[in-house]
Predicted model as a PDB file, atoms N, CA, C, CB and O in Angstrom, pLDDT in the B-factor column:
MODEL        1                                                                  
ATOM      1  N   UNK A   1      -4.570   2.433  -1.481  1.00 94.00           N  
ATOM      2  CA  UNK A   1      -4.222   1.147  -2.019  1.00 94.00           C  
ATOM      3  C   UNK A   1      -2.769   0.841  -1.667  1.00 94.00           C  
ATOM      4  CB  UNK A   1      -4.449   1.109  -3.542  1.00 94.00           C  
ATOM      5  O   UNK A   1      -1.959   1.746  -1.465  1.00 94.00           O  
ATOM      6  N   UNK A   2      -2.393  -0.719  -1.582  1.00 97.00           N  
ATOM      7  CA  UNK A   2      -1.418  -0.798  -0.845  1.00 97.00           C  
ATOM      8  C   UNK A   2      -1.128  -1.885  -2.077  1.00 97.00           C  
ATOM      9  CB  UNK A   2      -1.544  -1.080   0.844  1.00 97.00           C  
ATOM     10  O   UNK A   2      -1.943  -2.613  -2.644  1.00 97.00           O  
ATOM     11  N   UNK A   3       0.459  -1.739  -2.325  1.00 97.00           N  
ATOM     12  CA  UNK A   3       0.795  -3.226  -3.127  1.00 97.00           C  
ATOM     13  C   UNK A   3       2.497  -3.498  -2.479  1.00 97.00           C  
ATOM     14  CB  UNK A   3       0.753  -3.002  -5.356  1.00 97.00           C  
ATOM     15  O   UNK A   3       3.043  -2.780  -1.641  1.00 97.00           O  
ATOM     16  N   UNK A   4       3.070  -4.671  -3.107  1.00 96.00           N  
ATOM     17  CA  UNK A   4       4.122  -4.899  -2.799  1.00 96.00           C  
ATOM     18  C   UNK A   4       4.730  -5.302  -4.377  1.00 96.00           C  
ATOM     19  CB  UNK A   4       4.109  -5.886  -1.605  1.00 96.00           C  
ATOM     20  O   UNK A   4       3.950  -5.448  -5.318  1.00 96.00           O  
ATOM     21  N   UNK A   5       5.939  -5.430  -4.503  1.00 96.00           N  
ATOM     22  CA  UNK A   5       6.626  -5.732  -6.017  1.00 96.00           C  
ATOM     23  C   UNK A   5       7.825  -6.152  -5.038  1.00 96.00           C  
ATOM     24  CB  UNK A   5       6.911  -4.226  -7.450  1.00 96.00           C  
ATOM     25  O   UNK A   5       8.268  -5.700  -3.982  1.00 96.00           O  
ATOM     26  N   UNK A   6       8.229  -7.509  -6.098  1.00 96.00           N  
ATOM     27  CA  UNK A   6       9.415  -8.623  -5.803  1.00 96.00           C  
ATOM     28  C   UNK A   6      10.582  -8.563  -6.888  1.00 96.00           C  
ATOM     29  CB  UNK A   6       8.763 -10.238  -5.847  1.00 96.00           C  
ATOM     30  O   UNK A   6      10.378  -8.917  -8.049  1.00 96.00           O  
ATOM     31  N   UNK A   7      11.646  -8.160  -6.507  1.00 95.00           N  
ATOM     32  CA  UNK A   7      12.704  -8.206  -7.272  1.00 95.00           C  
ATOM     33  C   UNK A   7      13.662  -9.262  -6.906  1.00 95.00           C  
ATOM     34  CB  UNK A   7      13.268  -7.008  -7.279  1.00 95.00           C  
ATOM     35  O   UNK A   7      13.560  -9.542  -5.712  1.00 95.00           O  
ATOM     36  N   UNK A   8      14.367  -9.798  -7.397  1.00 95.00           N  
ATOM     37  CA  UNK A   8      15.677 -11.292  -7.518  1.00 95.00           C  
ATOM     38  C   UNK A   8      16.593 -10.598  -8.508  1.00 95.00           C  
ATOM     39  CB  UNK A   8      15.014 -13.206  -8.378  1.00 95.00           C  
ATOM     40  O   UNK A   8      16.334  -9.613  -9.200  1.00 95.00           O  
ATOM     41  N   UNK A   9      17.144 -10.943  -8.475  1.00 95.00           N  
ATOM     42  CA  UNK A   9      18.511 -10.739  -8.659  1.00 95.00           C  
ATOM     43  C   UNK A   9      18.817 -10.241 -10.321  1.00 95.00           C  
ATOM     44  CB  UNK A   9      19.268 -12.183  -8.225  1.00 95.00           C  
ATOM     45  O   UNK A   9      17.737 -10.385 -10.895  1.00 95.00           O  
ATOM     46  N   UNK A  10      19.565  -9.863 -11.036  1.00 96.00           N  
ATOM     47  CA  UNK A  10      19.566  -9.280 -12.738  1.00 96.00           C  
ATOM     48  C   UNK A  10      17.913  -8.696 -13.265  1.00 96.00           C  
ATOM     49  CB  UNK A  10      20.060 -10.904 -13.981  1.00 96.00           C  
ATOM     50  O   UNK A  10      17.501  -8.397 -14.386  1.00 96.00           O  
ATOM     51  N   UNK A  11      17.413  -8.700 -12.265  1.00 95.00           N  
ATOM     52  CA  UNK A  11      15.837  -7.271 -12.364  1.00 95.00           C  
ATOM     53  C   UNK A  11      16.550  -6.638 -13.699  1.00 95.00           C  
ATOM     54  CB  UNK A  11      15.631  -5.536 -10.524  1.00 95.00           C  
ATOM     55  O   UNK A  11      17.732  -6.539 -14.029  1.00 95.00           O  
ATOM     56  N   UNK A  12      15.177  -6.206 -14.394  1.00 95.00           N  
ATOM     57  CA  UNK A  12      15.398  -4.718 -15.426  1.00 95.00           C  
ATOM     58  C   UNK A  12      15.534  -3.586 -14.721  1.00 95.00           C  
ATOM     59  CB  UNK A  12      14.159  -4.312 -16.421  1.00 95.00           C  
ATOM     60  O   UNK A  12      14.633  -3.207 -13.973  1.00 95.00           O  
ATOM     61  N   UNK A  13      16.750  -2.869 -14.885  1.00 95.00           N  
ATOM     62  CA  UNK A  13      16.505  -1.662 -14.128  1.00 95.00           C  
ATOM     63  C   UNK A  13      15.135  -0.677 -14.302  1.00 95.00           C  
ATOM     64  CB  UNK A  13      17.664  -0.879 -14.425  1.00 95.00           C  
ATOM     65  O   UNK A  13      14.281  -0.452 -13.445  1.00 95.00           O  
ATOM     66  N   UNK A  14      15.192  -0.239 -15.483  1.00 94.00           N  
ATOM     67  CA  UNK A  14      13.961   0.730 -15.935  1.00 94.00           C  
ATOM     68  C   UNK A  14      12.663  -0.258 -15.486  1.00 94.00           C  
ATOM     69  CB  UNK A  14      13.970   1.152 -17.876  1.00 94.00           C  
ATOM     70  O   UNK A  14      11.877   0.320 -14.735  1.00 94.00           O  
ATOM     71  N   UNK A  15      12.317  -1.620 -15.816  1.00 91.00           N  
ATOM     72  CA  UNK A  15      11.182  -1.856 -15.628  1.00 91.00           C  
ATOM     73  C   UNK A  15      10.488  -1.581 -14.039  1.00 91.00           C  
ATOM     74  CB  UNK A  15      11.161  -3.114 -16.103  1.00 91.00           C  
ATOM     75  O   UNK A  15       9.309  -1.471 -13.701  1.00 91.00           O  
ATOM     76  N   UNK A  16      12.189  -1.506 -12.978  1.00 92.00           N  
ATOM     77  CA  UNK A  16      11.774  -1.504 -11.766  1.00 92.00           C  
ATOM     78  C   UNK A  16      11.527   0.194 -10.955  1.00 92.00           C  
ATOM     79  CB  UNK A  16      12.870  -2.441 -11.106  1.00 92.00           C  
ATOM     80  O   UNK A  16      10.618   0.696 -10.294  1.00 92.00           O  
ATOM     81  N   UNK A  17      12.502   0.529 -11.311  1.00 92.00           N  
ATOM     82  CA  UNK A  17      11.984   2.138 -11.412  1.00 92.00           C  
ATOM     83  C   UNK A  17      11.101   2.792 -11.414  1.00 92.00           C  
ATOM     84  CB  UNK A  17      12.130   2.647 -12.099  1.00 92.00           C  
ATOM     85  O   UNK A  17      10.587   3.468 -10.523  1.00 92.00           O  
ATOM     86  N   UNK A  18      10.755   2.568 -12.865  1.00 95.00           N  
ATOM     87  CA  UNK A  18       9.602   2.943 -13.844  1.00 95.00           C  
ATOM     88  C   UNK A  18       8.133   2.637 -13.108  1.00 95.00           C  
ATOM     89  CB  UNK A  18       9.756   1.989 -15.326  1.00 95.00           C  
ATOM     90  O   UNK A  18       7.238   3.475 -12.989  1.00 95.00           O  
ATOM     91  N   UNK A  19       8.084   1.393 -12.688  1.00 94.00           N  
ATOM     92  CA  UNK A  19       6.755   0.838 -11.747  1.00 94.00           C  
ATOM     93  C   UNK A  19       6.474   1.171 -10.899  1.00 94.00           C  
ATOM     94  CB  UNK A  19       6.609  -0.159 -11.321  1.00 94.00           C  
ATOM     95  O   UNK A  19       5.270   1.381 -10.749  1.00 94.00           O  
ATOM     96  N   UNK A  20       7.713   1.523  -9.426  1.00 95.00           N  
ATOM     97  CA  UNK A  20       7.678   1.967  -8.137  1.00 95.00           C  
ATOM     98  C   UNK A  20       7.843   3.637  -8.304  1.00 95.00           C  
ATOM     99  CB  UNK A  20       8.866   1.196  -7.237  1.00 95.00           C  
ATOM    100  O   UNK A  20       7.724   4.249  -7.242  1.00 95.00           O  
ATOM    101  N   UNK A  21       8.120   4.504  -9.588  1.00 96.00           N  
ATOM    102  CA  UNK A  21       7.598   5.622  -9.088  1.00 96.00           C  
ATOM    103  C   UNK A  21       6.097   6.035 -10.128  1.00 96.00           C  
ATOM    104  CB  UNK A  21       8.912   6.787  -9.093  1.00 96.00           C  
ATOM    105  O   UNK A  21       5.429   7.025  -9.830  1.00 96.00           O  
ATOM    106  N   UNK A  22       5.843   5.449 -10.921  1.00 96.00           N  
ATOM    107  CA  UNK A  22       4.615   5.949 -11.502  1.00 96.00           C  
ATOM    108  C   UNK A  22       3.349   5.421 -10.376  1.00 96.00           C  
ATOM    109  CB  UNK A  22       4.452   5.284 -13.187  1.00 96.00           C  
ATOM    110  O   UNK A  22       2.268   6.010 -10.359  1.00 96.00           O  
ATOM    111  N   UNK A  23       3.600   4.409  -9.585  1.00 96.00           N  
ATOM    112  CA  UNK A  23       2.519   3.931  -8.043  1.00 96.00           C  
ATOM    113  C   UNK A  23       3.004   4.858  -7.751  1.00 96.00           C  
ATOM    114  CB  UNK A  23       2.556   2.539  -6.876  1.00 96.00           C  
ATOM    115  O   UNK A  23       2.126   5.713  -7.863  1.00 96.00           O  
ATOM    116  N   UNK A  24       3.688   5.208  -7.497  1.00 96.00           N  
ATOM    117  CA  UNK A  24       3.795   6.031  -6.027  1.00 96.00           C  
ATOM    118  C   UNK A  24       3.490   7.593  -6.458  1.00 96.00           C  
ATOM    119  CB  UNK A  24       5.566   5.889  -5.204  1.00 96.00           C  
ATOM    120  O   UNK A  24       2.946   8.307  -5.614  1.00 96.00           O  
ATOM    121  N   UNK A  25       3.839   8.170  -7.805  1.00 97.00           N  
ATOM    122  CA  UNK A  25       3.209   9.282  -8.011  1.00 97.00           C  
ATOM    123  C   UNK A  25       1.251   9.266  -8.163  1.00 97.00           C  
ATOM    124  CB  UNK A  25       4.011   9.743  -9.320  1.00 97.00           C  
ATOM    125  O   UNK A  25       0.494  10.228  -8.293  1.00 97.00           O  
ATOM    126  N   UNK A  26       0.927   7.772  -8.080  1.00 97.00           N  
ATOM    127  CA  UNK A  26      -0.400   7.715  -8.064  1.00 97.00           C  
ATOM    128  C   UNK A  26      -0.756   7.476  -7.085  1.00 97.00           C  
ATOM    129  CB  UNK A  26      -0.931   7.056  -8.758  1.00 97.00           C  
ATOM    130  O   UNK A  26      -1.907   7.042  -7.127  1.00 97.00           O  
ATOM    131  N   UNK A  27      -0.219   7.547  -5.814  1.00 97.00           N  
ATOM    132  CA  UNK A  27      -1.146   7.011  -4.657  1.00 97.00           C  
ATOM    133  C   UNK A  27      -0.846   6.192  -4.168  1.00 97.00           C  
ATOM    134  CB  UNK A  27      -2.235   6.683  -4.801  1.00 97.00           C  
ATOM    135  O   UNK A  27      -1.223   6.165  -2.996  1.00 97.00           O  
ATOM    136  N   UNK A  28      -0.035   5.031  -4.624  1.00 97.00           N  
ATOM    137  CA  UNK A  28      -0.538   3.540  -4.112  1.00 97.00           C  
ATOM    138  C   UNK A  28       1.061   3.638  -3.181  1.00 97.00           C  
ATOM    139  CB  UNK A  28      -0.850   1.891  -5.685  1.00 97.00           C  
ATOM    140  O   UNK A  28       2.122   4.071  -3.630  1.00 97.00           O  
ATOM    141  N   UNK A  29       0.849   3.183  -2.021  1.00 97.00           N  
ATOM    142  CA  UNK A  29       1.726   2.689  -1.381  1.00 97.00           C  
ATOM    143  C   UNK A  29       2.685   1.236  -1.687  1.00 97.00           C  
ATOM    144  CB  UNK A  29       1.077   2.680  -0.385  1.00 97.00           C  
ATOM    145  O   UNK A  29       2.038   0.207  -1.881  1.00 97.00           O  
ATOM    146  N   UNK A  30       4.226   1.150  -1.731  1.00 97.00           N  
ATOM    147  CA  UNK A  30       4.470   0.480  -1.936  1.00 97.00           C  
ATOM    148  C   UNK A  30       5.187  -0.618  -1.263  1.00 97.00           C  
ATOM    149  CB  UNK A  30       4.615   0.874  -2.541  1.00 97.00           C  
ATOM    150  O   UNK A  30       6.045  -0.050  -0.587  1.00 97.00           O  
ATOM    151  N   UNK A  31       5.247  -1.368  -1.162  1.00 97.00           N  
ATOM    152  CA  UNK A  31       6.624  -2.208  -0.718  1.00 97.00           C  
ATOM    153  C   UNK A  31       7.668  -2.889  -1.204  1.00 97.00           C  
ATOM    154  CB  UNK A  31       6.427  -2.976  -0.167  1.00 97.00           C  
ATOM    155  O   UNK A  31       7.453  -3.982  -1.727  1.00 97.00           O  
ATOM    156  N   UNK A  32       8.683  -2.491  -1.140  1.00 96.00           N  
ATOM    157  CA  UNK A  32       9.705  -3.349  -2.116  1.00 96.00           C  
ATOM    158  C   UNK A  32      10.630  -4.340  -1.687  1.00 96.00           C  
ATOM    159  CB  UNK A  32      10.563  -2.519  -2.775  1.00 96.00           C  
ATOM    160  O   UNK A  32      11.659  -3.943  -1.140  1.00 96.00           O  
ATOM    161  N   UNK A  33      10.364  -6.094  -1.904  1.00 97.00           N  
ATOM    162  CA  UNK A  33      11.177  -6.681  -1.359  1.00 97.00           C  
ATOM    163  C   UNK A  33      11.993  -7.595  -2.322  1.00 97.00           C  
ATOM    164  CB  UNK A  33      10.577  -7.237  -0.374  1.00 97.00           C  
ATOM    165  O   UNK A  33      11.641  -7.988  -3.435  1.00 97.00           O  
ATOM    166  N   UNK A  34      13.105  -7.839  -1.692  1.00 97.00           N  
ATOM    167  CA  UNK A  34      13.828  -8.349  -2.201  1.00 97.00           C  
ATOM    168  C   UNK A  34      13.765  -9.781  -2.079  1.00 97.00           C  
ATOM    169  CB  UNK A  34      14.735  -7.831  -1.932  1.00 97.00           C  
ATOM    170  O   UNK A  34      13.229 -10.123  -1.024  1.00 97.00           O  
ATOM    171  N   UNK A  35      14.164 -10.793  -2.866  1.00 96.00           N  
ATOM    172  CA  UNK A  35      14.386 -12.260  -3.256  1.00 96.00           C  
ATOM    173  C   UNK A  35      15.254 -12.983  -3.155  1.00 96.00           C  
ATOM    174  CB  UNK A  35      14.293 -12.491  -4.182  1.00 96.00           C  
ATOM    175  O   UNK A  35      15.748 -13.633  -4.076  1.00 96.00           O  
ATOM    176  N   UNK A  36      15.740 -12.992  -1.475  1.00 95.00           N  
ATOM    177  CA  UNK A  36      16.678 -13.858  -0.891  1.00 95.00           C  
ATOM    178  C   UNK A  36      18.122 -13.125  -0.439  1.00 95.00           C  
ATOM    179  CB  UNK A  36      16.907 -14.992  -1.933  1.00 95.00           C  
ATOM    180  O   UNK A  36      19.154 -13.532   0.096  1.00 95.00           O  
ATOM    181  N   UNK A  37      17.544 -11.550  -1.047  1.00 96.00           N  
ATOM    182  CA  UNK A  37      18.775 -10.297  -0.275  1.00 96.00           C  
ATOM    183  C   UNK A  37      18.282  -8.600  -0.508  1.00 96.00           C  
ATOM    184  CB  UNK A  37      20.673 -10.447  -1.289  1.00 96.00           C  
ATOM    185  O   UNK A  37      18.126  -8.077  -1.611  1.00 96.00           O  
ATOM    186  N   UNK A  38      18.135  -8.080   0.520  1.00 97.00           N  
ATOM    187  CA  UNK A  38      17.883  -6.853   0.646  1.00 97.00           C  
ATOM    188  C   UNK A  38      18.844  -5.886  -0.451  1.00 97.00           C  
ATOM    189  CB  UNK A  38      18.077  -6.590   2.140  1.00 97.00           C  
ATOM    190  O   UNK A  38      18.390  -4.831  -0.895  1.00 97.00           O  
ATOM    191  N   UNK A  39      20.274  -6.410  -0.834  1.00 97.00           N  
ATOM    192  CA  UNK A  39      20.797  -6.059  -1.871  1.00 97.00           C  
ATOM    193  C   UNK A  39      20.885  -6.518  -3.171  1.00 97.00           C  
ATOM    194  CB  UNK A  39      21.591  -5.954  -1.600  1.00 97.00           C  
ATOM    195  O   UNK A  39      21.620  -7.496  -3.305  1.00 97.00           O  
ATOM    196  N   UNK A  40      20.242  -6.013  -4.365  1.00 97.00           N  
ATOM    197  CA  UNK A  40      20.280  -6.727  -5.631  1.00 97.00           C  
ATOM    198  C   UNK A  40      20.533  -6.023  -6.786  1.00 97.00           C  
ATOM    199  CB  UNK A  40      19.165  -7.353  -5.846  1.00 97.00           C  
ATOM    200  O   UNK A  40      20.076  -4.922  -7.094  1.00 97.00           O  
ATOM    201  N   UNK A  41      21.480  -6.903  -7.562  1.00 97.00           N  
ATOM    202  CA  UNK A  41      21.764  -6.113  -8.312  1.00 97.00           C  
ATOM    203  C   UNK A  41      21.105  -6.372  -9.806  1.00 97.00           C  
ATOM    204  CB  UNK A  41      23.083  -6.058  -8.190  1.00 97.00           C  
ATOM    205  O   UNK A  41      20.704  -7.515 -10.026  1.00 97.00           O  
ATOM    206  N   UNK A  42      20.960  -5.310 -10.915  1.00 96.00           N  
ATOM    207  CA  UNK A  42      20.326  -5.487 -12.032  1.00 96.00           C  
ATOM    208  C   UNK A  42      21.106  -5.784 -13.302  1.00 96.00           C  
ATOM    209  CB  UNK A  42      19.606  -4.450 -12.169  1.00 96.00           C  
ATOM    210  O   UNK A  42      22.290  -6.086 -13.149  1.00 96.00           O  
ATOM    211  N   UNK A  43      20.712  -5.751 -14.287  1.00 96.00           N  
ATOM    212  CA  UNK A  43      21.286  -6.177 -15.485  1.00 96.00           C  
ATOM    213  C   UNK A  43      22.755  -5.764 -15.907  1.00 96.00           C  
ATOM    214  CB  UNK A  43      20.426  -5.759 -16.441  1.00 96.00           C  
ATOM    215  O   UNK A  43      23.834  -6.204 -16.300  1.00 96.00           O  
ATOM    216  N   UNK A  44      21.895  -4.340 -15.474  1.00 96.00           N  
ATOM    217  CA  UNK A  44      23.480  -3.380 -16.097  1.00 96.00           C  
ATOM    218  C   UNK A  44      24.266  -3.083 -14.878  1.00 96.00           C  
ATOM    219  CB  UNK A  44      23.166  -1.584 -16.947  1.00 96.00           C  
ATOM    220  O   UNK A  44      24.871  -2.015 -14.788  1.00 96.00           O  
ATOM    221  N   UNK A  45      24.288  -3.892 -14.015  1.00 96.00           N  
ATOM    222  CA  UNK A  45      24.779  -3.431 -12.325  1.00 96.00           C  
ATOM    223  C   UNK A  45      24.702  -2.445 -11.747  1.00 96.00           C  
ATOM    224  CB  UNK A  45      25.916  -3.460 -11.981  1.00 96.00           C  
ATOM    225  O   UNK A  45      25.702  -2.042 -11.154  1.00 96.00           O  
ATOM    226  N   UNK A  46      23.414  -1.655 -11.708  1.00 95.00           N  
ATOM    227  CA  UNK A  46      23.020  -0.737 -11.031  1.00 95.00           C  
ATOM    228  C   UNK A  46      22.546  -1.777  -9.317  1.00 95.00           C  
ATOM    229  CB  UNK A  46      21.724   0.140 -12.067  1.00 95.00           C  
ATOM    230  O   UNK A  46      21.895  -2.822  -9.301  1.00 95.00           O  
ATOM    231  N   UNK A  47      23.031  -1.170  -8.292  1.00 96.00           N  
ATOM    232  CA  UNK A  47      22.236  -1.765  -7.084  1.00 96.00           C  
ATOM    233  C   UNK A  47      20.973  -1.429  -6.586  1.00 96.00           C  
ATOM    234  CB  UNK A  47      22.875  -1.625  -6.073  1.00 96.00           C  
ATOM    235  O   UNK A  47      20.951  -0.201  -6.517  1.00 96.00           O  
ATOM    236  N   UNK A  48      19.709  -1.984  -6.131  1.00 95.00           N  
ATOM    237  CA  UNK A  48      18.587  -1.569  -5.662  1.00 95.00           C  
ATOM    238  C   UNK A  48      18.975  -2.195  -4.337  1.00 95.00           C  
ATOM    239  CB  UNK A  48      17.248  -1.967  -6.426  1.00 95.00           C  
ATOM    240  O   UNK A  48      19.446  -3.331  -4.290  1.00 95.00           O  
ATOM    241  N   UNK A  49      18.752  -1.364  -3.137  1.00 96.00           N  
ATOM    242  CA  UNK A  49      18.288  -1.466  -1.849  1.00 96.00           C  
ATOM    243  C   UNK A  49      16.654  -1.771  -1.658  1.00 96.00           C  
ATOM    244  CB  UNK A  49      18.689  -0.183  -1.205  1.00 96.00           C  
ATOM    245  O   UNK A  49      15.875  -0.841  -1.865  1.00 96.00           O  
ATOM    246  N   UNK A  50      16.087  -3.230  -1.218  1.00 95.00           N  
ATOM    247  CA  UNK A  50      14.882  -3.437  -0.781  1.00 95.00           C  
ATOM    248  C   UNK A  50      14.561  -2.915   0.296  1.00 95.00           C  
ATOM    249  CB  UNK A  50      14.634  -4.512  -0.710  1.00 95.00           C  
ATOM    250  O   UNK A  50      15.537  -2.573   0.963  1.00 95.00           O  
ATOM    251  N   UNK A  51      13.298  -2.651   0.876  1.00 95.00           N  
ATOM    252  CA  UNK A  51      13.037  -2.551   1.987  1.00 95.00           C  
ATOM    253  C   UNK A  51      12.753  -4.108   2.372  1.00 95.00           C  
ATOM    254  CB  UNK A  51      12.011  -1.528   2.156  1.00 95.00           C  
ATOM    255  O   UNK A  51      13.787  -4.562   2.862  1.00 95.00           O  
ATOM    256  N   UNK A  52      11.989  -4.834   2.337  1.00 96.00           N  
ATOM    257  CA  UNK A  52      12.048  -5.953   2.692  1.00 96.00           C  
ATOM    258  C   UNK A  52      12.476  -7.259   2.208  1.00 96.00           C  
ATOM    259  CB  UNK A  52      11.265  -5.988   2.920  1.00 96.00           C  
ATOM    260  O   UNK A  52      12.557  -7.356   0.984  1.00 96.00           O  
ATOM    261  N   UNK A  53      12.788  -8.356   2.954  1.00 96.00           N  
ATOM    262  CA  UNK A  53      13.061  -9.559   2.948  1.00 96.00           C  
ATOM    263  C   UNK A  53      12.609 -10.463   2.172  1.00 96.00           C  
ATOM    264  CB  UNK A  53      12.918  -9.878   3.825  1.00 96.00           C  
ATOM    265  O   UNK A  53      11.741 -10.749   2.996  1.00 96.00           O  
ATOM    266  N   UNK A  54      12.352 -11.356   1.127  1.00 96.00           N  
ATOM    267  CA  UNK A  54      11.544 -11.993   0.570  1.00 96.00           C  
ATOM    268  C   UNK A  54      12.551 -13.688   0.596  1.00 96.00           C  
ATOM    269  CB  UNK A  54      11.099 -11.124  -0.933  1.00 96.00           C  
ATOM    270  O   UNK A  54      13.544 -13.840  -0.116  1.00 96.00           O  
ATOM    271  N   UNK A  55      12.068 -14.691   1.465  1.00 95.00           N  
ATOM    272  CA  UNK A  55      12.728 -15.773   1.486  1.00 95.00           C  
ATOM    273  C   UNK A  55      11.955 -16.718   1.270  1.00 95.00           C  
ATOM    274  CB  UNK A  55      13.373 -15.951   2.465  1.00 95.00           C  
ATOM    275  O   UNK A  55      12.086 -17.374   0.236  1.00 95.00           O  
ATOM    276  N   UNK A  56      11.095 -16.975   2.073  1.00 92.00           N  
ATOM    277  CA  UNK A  56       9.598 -18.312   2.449  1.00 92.00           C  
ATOM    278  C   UNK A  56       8.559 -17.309   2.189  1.00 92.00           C  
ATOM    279  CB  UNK A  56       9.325 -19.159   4.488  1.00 92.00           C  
ATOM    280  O   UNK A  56       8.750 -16.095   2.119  1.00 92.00           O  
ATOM    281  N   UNK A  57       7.452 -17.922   2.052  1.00 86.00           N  
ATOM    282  CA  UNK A  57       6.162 -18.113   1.281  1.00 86.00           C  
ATOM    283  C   UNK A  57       5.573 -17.185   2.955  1.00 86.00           C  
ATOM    284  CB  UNK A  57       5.517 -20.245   0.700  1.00 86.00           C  
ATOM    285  O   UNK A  57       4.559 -16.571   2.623  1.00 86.00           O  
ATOM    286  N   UNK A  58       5.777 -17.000   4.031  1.00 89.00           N  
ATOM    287  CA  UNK A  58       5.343 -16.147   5.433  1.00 89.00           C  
ATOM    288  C   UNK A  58       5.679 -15.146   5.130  1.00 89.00           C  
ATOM    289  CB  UNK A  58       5.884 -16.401   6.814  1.00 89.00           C  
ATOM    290  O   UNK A  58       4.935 -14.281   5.594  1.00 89.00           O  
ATOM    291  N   UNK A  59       6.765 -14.623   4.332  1.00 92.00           N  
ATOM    292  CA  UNK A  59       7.590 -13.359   4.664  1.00 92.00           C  
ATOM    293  C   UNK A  59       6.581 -12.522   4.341  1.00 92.00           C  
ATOM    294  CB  UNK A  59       9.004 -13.054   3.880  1.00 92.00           C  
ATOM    295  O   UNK A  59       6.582 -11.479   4.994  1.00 92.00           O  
ATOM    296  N   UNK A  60       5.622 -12.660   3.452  1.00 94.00           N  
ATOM    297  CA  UNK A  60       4.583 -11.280   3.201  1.00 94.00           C  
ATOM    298  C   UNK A  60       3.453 -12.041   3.552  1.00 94.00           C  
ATOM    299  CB  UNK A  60       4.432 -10.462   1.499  1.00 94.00           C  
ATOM    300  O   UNK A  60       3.259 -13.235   3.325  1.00 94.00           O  
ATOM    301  N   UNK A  61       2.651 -11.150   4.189  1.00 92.00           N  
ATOM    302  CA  UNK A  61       1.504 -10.716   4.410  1.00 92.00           C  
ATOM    303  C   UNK A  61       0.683 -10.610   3.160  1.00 92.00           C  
ATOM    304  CB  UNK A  61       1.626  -9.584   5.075  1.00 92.00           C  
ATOM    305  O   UNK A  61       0.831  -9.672   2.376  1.00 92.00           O  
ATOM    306  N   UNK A  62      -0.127 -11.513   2.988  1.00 91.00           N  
ATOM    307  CA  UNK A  62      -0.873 -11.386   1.177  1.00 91.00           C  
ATOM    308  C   UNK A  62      -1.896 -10.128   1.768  1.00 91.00           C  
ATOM    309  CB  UNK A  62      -2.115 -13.332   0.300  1.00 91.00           C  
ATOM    310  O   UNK A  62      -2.070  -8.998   1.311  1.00 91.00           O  
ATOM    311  N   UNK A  63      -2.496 -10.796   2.972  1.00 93.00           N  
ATOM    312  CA  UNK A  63      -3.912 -10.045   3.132  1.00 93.00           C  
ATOM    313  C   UNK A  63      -3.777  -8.046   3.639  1.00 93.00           C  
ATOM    314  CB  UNK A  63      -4.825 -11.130   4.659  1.00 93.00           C  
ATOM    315  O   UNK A  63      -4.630  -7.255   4.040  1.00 93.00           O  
ATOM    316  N   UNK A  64      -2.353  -7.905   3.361  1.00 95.00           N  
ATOM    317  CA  UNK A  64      -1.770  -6.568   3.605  1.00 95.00           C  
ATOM    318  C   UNK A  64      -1.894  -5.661   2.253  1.00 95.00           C  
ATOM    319  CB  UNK A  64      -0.188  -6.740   4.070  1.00 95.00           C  
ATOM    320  O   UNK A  64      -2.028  -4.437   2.255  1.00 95.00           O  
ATOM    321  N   UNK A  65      -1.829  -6.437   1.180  1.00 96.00           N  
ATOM    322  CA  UNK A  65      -2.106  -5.880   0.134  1.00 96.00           C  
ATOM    323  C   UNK A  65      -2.631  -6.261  -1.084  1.00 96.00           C  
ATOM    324  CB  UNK A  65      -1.353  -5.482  -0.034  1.00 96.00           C  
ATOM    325  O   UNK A  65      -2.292  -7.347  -1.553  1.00 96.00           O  
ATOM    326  N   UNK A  66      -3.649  -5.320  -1.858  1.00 96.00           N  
ATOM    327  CA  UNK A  66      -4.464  -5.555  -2.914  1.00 96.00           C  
ATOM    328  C   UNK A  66      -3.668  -6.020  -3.908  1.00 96.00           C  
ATOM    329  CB  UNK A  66      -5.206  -4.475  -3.306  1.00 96.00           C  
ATOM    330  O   UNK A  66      -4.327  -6.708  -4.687  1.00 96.00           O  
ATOM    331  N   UNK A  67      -2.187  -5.906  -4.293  1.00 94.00           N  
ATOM    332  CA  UNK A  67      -1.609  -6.673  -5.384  1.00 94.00           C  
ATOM    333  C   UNK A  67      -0.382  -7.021  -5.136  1.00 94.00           C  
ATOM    334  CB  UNK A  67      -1.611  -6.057  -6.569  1.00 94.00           C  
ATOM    335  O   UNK A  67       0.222  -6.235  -4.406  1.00 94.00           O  
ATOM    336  N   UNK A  68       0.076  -7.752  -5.424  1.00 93.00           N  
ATOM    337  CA  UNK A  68       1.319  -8.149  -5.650  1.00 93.00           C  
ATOM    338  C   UNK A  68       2.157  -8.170  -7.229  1.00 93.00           C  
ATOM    339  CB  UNK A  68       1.209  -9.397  -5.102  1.00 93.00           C  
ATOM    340  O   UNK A  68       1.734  -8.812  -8.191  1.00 93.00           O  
ATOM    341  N   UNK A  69       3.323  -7.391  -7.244  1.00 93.00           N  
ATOM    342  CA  UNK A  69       3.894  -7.127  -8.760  1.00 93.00           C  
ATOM    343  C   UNK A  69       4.863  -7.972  -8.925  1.00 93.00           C  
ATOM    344  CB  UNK A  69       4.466  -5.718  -9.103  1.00 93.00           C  
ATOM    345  O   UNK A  69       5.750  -7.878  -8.076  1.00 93.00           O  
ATOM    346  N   UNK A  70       5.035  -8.945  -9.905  1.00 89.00           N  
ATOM    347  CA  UNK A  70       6.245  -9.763  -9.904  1.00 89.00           C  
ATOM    348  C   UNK A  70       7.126  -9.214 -10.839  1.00 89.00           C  
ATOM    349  CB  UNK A  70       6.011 -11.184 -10.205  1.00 89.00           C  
ATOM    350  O   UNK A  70       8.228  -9.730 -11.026  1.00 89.00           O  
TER     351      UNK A  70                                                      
ENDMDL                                                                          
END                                                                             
């Protein structure tokens, strides 16, 4: 199983964490993109590095994966 999750900018840290490693200790492949910058920062200013780009409505591939996490 394949999903992707979208982070923007003041994200919960723990909520984002917390999501991308309990998938990933289950199996599911993830992708993590970011919402108008590969660098973002969270509430408490911790930085997350995305792997991908998230700008226009093209940037992902829906039919690449079974869910999308907002």
């Amino acid at each position: 199983m394949r999903c992707c999750i979208l982070f923007g900018e003041d994200f919960e840290e723990i909520e984002a964490v917390t999501q991308i490693d309990i998938l990933r200790r289950g199996g599911v492949e993830i992708d993590i993109y970011g919402v108008g910058s590969l660098e973002l920062k969270g509430k408490m200013g911790i930085l997350l590095k995305t792997e991908k780009l998230f700008v226009k409505d093209n940037d992902i591939d829906i039919n690449k994966y079974e869910g999308i996490i907002l």
